[in-house]
C-alpha positions as CSV (number, residue, x, y, z in Angstrom):
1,X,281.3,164.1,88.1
2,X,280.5,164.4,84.5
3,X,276.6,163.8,84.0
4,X,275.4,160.0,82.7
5,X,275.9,159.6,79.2
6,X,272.6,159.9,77.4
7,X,273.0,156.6,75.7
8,X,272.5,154.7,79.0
9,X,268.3,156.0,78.1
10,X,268.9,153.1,76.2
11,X,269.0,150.4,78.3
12,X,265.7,151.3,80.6
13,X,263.9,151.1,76.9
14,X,265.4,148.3,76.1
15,X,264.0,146.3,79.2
16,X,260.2,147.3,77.9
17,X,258.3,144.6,77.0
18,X,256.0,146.9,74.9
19,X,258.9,148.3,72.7
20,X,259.3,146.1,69.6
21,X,261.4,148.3,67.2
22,X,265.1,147.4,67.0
23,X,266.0,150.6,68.1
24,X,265.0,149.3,71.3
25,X,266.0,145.8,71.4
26,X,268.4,144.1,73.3
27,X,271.1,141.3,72.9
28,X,272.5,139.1,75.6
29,X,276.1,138.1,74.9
30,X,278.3,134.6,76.1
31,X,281.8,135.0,75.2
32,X,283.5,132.0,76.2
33,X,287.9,131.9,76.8
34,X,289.5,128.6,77.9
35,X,293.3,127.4,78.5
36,X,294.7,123.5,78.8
37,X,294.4,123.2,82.0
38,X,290.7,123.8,82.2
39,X,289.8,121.6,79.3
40,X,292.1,118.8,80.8
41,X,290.4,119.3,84.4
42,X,287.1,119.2,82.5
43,X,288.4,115.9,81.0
44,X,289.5,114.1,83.8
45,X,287.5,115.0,86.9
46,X,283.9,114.8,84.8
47,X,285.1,111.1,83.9
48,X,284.6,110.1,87.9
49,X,281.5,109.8,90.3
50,X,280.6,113.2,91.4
51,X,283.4,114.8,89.5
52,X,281.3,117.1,87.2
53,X,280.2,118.4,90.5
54,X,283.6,118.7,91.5
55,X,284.8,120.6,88.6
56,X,282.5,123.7,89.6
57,X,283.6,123.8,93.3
58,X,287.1,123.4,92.2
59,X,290.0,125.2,93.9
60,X,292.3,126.3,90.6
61,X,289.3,126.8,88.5
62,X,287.5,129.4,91.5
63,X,290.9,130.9,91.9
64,X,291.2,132.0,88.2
65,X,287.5,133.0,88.0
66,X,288.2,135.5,90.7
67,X,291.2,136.6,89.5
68,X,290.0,138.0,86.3
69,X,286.9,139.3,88.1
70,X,289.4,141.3,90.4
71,X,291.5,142.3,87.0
72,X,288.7,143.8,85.0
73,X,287.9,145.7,87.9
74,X,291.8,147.0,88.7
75,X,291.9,147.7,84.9
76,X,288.7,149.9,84.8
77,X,289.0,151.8,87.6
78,X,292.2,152.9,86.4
79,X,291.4,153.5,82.9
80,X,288.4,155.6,84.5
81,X,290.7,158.0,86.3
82,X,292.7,158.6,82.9
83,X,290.1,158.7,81.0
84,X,289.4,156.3,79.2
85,X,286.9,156.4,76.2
86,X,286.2,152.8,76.7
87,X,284.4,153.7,80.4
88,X,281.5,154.5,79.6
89,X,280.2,153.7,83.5
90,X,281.1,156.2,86.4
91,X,281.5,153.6,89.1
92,X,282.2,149.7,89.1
93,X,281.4,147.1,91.8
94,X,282.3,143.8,92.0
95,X,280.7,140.9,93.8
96,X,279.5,137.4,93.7
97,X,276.5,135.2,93.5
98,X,275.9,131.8,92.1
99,X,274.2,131.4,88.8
100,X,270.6,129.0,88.1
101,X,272.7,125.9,88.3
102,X,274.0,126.8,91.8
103,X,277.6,127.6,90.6
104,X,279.7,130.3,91.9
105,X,280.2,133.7,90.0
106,X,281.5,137.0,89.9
107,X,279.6,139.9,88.9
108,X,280.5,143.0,87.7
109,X,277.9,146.0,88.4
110,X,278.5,149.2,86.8
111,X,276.2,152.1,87.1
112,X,275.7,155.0,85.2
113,X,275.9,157.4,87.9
114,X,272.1,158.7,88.1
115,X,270.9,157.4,91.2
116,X,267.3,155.8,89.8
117,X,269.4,154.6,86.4
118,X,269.5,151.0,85.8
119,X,272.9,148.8,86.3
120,X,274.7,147.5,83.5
121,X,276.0,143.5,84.8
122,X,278.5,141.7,83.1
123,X,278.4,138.2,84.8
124,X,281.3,135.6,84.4
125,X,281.2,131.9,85.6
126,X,282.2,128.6,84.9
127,X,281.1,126.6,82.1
128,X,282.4,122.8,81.4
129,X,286.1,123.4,79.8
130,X,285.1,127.0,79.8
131,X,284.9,130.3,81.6
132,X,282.2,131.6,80.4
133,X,280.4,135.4,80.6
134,X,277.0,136.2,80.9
135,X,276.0,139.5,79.5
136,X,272.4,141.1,79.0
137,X,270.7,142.8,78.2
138,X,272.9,144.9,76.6
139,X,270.4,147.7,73.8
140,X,271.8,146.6,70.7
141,X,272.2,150.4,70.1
142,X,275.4,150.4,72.3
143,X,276.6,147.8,69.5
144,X,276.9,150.6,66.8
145,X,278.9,152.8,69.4
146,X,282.8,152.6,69.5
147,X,283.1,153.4,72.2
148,X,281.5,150.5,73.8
149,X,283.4,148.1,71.3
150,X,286.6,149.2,73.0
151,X,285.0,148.8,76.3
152,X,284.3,144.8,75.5
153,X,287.5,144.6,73.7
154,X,289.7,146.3,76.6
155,X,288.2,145.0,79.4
156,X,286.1,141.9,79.1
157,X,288.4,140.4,76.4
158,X,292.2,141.8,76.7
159,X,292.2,140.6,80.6
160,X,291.1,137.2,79.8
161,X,293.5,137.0,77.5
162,X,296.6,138.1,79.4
163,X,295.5,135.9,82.0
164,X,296.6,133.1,79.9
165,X,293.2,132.5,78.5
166,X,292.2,132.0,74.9
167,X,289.7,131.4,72.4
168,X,288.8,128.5,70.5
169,X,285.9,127.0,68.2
170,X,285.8,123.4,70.6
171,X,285.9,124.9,73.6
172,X,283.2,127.5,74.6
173,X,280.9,129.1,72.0
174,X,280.0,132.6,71.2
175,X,275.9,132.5,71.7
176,X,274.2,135.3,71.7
177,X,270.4,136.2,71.8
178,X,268.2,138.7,70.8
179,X,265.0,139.9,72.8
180,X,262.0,138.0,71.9
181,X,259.9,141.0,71.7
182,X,261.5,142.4,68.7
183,X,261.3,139.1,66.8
184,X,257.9,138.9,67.6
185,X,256.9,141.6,65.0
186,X,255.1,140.9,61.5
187,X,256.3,137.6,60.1
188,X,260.0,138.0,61.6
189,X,260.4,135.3,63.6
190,X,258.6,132.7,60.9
191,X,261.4,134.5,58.1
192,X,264.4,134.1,60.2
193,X,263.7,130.5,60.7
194,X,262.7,130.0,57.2
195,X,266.4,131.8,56.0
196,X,267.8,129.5,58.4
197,X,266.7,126.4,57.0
198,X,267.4,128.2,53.4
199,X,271.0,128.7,54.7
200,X,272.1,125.6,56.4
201,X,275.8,127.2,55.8
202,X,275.2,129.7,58.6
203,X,275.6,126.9,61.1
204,X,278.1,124.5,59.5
205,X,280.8,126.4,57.2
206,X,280.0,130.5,58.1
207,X,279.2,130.9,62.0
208,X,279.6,128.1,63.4
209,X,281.2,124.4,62.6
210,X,278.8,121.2,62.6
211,X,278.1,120.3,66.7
212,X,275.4,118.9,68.6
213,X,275.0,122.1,70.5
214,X,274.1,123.9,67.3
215,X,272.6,122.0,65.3
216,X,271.4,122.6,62.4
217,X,267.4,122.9,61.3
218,X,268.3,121.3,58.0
219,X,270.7,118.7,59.6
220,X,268.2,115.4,58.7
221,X,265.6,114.7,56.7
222,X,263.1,114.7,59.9
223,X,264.3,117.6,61.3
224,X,264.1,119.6,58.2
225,X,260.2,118.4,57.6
226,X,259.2,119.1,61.6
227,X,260.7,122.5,61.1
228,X,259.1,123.1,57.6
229,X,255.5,121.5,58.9
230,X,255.2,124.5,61.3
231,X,256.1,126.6,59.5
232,X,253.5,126.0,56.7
233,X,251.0,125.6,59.4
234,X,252.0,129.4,60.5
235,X,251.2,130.7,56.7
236,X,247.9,128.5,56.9
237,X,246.7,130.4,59.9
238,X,246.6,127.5,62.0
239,X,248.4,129.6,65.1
240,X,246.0,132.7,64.5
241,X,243.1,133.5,67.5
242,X,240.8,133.5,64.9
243,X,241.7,129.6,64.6
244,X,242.4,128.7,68.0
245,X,240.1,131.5,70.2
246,X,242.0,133.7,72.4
247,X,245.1,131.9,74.7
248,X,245.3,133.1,78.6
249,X,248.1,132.8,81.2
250,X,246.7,129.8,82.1
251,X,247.4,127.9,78.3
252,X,251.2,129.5,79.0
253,X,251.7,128.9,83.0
254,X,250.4,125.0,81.9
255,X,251.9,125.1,78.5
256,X,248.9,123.5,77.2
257,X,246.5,124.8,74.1
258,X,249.8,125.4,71.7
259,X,248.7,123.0,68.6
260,X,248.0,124.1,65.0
261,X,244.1,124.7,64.9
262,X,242.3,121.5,62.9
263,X,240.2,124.4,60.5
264,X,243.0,127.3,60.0
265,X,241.6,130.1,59.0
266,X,243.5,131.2,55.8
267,X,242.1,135.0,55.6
268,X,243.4,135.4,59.2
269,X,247.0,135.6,57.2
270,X,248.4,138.3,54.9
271,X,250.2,136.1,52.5
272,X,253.3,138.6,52.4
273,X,253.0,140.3,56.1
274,X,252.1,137.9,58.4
275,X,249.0,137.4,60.8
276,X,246.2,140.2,60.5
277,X,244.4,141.9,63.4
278,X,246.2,144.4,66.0
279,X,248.4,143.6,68.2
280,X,247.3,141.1,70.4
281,X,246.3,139.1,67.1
282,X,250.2,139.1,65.7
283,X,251.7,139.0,69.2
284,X,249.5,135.6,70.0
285,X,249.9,134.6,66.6
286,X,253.7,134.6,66.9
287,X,253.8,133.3,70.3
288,X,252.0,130.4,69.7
289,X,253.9,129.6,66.7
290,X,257.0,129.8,68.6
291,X,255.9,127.5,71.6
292,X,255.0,125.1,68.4
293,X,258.4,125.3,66.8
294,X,259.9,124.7,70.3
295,X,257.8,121.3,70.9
296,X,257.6,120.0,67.0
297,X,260.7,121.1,65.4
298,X,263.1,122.4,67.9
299,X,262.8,119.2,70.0
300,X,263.5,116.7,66.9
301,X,266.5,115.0,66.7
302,X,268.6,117.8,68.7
303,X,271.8,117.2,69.7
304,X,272.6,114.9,72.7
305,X,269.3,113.3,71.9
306,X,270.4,110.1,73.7
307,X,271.6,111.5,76.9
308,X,267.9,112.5,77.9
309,X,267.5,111.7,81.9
310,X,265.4,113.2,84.5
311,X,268.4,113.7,86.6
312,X,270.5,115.4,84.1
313,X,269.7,119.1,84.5
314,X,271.1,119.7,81.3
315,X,269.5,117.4,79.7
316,X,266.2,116.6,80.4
317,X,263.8,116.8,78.4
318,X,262.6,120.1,78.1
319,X,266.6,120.9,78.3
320,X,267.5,119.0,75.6
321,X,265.8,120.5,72.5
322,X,267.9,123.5,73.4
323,X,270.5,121.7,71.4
324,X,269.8,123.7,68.3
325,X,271.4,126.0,66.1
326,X,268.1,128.6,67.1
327,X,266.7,127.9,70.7
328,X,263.7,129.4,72.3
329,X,263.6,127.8,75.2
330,X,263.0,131.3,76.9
331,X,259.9,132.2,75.3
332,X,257.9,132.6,78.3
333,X,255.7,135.2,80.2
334,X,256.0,136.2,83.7
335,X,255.2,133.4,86.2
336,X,256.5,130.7,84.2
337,X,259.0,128.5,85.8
338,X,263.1,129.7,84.9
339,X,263.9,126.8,82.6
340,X,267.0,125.8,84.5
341,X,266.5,127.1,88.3
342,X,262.8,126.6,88.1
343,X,262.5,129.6,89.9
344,X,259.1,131.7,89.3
345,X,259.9,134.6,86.7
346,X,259.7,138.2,87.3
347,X,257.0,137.1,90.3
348,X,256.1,140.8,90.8
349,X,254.4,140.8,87.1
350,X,252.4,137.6,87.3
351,X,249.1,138.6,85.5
352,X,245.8,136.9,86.0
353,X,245.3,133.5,85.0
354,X,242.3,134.3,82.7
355,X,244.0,137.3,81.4
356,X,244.8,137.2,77.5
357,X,248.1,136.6,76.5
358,X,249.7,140.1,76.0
359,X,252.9,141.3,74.5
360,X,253.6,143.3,78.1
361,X,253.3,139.5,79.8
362,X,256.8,138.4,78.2
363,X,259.3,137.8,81.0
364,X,262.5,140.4,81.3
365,X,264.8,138.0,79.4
366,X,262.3,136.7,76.8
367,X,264.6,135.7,74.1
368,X,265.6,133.9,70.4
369,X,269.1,132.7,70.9
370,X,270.9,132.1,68.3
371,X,273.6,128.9,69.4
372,X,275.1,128.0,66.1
373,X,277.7,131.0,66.9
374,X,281.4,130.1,67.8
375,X,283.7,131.8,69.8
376,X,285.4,135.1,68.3
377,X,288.6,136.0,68.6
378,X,288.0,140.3,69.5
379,X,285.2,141.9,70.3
380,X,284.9,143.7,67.1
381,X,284.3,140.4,65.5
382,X,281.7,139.4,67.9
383,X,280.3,143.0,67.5
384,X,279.7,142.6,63.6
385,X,278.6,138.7,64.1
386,X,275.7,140.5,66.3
387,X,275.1,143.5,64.1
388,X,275.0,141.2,60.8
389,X,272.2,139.3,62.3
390,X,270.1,142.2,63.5
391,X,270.7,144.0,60.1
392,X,269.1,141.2,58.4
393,X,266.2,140.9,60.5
394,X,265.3,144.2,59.7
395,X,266.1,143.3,56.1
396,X,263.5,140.6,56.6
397,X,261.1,143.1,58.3
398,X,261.0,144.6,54.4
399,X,261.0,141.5,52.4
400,X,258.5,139.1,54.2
401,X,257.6,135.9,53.8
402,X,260.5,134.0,53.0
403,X,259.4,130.5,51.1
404,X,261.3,127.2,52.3
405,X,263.4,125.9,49.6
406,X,263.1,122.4,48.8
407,X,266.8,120.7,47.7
408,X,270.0,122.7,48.1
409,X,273.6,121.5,47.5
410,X,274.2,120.7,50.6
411,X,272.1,118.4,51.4
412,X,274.4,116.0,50.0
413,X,276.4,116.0,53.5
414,X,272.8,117.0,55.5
415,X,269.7,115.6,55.5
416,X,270.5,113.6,52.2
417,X,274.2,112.6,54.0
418,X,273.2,108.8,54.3
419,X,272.2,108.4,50.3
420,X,275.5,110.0,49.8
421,X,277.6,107.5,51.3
422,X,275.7,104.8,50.1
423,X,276.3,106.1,46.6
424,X,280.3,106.6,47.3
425,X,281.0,104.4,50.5
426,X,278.5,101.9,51.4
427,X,281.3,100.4,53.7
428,X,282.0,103.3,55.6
429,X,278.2,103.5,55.9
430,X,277.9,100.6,57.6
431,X,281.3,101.0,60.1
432,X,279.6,104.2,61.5
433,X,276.7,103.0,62.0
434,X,278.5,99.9,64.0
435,X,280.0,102.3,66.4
436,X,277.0,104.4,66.2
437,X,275.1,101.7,68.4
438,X,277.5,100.9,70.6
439,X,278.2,105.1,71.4
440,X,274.1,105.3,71.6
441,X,273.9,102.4,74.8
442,X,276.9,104.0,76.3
443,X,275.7,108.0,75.8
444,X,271.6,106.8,77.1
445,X,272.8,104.3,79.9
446,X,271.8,101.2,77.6
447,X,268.7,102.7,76.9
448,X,268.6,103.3,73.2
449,X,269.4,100.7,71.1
450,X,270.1,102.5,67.4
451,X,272.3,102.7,64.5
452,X,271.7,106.1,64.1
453,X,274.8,108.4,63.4
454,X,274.9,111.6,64.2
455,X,274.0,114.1,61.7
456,X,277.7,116.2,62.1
457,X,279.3,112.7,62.1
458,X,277.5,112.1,58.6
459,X,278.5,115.3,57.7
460,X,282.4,115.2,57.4
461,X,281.6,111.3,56.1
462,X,279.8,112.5,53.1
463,X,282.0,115.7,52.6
464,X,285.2,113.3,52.3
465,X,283.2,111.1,49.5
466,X,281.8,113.5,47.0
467,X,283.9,114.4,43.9
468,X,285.3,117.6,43.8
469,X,283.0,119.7,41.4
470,X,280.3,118.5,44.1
471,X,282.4,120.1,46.2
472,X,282.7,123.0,44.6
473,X,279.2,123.3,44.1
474,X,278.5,123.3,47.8
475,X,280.8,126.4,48.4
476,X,279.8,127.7,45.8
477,X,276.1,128.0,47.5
478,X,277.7,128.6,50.8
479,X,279.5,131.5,50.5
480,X,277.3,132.8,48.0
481,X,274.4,132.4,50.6
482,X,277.1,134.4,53.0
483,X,277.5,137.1,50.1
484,X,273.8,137.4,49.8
485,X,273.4,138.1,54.0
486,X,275.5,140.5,54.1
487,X,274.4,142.7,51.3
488,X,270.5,142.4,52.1
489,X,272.1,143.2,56.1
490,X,274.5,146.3,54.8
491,X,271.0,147.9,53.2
492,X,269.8,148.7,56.7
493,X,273.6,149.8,58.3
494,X,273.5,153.1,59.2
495,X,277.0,153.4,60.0
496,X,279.6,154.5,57.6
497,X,282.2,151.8,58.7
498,X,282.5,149.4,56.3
499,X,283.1,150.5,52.0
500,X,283.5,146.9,51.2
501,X,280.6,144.7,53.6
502,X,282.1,141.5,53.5
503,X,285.4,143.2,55.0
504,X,284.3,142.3,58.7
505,X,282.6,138.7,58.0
506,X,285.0,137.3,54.8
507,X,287.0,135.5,57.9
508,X,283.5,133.6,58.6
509,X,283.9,131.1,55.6
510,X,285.5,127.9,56.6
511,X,288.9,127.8,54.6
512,X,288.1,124.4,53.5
513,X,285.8,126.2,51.2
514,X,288.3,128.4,49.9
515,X,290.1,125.0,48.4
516,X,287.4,123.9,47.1
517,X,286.3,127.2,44.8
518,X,290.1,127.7,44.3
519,X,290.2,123.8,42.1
520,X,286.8,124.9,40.4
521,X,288.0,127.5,37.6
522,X,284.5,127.1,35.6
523,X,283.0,128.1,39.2
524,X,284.8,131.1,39.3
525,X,285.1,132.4,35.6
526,X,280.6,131.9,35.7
527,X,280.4,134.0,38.5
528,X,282.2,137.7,39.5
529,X,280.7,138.0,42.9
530,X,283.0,134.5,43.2
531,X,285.7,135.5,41.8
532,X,286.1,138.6,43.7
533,X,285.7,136.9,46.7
534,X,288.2,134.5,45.9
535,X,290.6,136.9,45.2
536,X,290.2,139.3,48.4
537,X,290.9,136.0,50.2
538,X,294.0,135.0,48.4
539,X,295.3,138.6,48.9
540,X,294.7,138.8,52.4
541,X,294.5,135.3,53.5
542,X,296.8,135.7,56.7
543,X,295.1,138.5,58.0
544,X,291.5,136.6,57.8
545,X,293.1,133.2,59.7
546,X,294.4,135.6,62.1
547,X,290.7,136.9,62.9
548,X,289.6,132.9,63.2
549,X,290.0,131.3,66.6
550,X,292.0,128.6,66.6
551,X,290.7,124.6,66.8
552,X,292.0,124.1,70.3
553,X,294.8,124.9,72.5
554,X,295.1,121.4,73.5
555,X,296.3,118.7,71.1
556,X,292.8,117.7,69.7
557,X,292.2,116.8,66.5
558,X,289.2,119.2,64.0
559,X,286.6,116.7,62.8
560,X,287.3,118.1,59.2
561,X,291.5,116.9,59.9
562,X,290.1,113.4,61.5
């Protein structure tokens, strides 16, 4: 047998708590493939008493889960004795557990070989409409190795697919996270969220389309302030020990003592790298910032906002601000309750309840997930989605302190999405807010009584009434926001893969965009970078649909179509 391949050091680094650098980060993965008869199962048996329960115990949908579990493992194991470059793992078991919702999976263990090595687990279970996988943490140093790109793509994707599942934006999404650790470093969790709300495209036209399960920071006008409160908080110093004394286990076990200090200290900041003081300093500083942003930002206005119910495990209340197009729901230390089994984390690490908070306390699978993903269509594309992301954190790592901007284009179909139809449409205004209310009783069990609209409802509303140079305009900002990530994200690539950047990610741009540059030629002629882009997309145009997963395999209609 052929000794471990060194690589697999990797992933024992990766699981340290105390190793912030992105060399040793990890990223947990949840690709996502569907087919027609899932989604219409989902459909019908979740519309009955009990059926939602059913769907997970169902026969078909068990029987298929299984099948590709057994597949993979056929597959590899004859791949292995040819050869293979893709199997990276001497030996492959498969078995099955249930997952922190009580729902049957299959795992798939493979080992490195080295008796005292760690096991690399590729979960897949059932999500609604969905088969979905479960895959961390994987060291996001693998992601730069081909050799494990045609391990996802061979295995994990071509066998779903030639069992007759498929990808698709409305079924399934393409989440992924990043460890917390690593984004708990300088200013870098702060500047991501900042860029975000800077960059409302990433979640709506680039990434991801406008849902409730990613929504967007910038989505309404509350939303936007909660999330830009914090953060000026964060700058004021209001998060920093010197502020708020020194947290303990017992403030995180009780989640209690995360509020902005009333006297921030404003000395306690570096105005361009973040909190001062060593490490417990920064790593409490960021911590308590991001237990803030959970509570004060994440938590307003999130999607499914109505269906709040204490017997919803999905969506109860500290469930339900998950609904975000950034969740960090998982930023938690050992001993804290699972957020969805409730089960006591990594119990063999608790620390003492009057211990400070320490950067070695974060739980295994401490993480910043970033939601407003959708599926992808290869796992090349979900490879570079992942690798575009990381390369611009450490970007951000360079160029701190990123500064919230006030008024972008677009948000004329955001935040600003209600002035925008009462400018153009008061009527239509007024219809959805109508069946607003009556889809509010019904989705809160006559609770909530409310002509509020949902913010992606608003969205598509206010796109449809703008005139076309607004249009233009907001494309124009979108994918030149696009053009401007992946640049500042190629700087830090140390692979020689790509001579044009924007090969891998020019797919990512909603084509509706595409029209609306295309009927702008003052837009284009004012700007090269535009231009260009334009053009690489008319040239290629069929080869860039071809990367994009389709709407749905079922005869549903795209909200932008509707």
């Amino acid at each position: 047998m052929n000794p471990p391949d060194p690589i697999f050091a990797k992933l024992h680094r990766s699981r340290c708590t105390e190793l912030q650098s992105f060399t040793d980060a990890w990223v947990g993965m949840e690709p996502t493939f569907s087919c027609p008869k899932a989604i219409r199962k989902w459909a019908k048996m979740s519309e009955l008493p009990g059926g939602e329960d059913a769907y997970f115990e169902d026969r078909w949908m068990l029987k298929k889960l299984h099948s590709v579990g057994r597949a993979i493992r056929k597959k590899y194991r004859r791949a292995l004795r040819a050869g293979d470059a893709g199997c990276l793992f001497p030996e492959l078991e498969l078995g099955v557990d249930r997952d922190p919702w009580g729902v049957e999976r299959v795992n798939l263990r493979f080992h490195s070989g080295g008796k005292s090595d760690e096991v690399f687990e590729v979960r897949l279970g059932l999500d609604p409409e969905t088969f979905e996988y479960s895959i961390k943490p994987v060291p996001l140093v693998w992601f730069r190795d081909e050799r494990f790109v045609r391990f996802l793509q061979v295995f994990l994707w071509d066998v779903p697919l030639r069992k007759k599942l498929g990808t698709s934006m409305a079924h399934g999404g393409g989440q992924f996270s990043f460890s917390a650790k690593t984004w708990l470093q300088g200013s870098l969790l702060a500047d991501d969220i900042a860029t975000r709300l800077n960059h409302p495209e990433l979640a709506t036209w680039i990434s991801d389309y406008p849902n409730c399960d990613g929504r967007s920071f910038r989505a309404t006008k509350r939303r936007f302030s909660a999330f830009q409160n914090v953060l000026e908080q964060y700058w004021a110093g209001a998060f920093h020990p010197r502020a708020m004394g020194v947290l303990r286990v017992e403030n995180a076990l009780f989640d209690t003592g995360f509020s902005a200090a009333a006297n921030p200290v404003a000395d306690s900041m570096d105005p361009r790298l973040g909190p001062k003081g060593d490490e417990r300093a920064i790593f409490q500083t960021n911590f308590v910032f991001g237990r803030v942003l959970r509570r004060e930002a994440q938590a307003v206005q999130p999607g499914y906002w109505q269906s709040q119910h204490p017997d919803e495990d999905g969506y109860r209340s500290d469930q339900i601000m998950r609904y975000s197009e950034g969740n960090l729901n998982r930023l938690q230390i050992a001993g804290e309750l699972h957020v969805k089994s409730g089960k006591v984390l990594d119990v063999d690490d608790v620390p003492e309840l009057d211990s400070p908070l320490e950067l070695s306390m974060l739980y295994d699978e401490a993480s910043w997930e970033n939601r407003g993903q959708m599926s992808r269509t290869s796992a090349e594309d979900f490879v570079e989605a992942v690798l575009l992301d990381a390369h611009h954190a450490e970007w951000l790592l360079h160029h701190p302190h990123v500064t919230v901007k006030a008024s972008l284009a677009q948000d004329a179909i955001l935040r600003d999405a209600e002035d925008t139809l009462r400018k153009h449409d008061p009527s239509l205004l007024g219809q959805l807010e109508r069946r607003a209310r009556k889809e509010n009783l019904v989705a809160s069990r006559q609770r909530i009584k409310s002509n509020f609209v949902e913010p992606e409802t608003l969205f598509w509303a206010a796109w449809r009434v703008i005139p076309a140079g607004q249009k233009a305009e907001i494309a124009r900002e979108a994918v030149m926001g696009l053009v401007e990530r992946v640049e500042n994200a190629a700087s830090m690539d140390r692979r020689d893969k790509w001579q044009d950047p924007m090969e891998p990610h020019r797919h990512r741009v909603h084509p509706i965009l595409w029209e609306a540059l295309e009927g702008d030629a003052s837009a284009l002629a004012a700007n090269a970078t535009l231009l260009r882009e334009v053009e690489e997309w008319r040239a290629h145009k069929a080869a860039y649909l071809a990367r994009r997963p389709c709407w749905s395999p079922v005869d549903d209609t795209a909200p932008w179509e509707d």
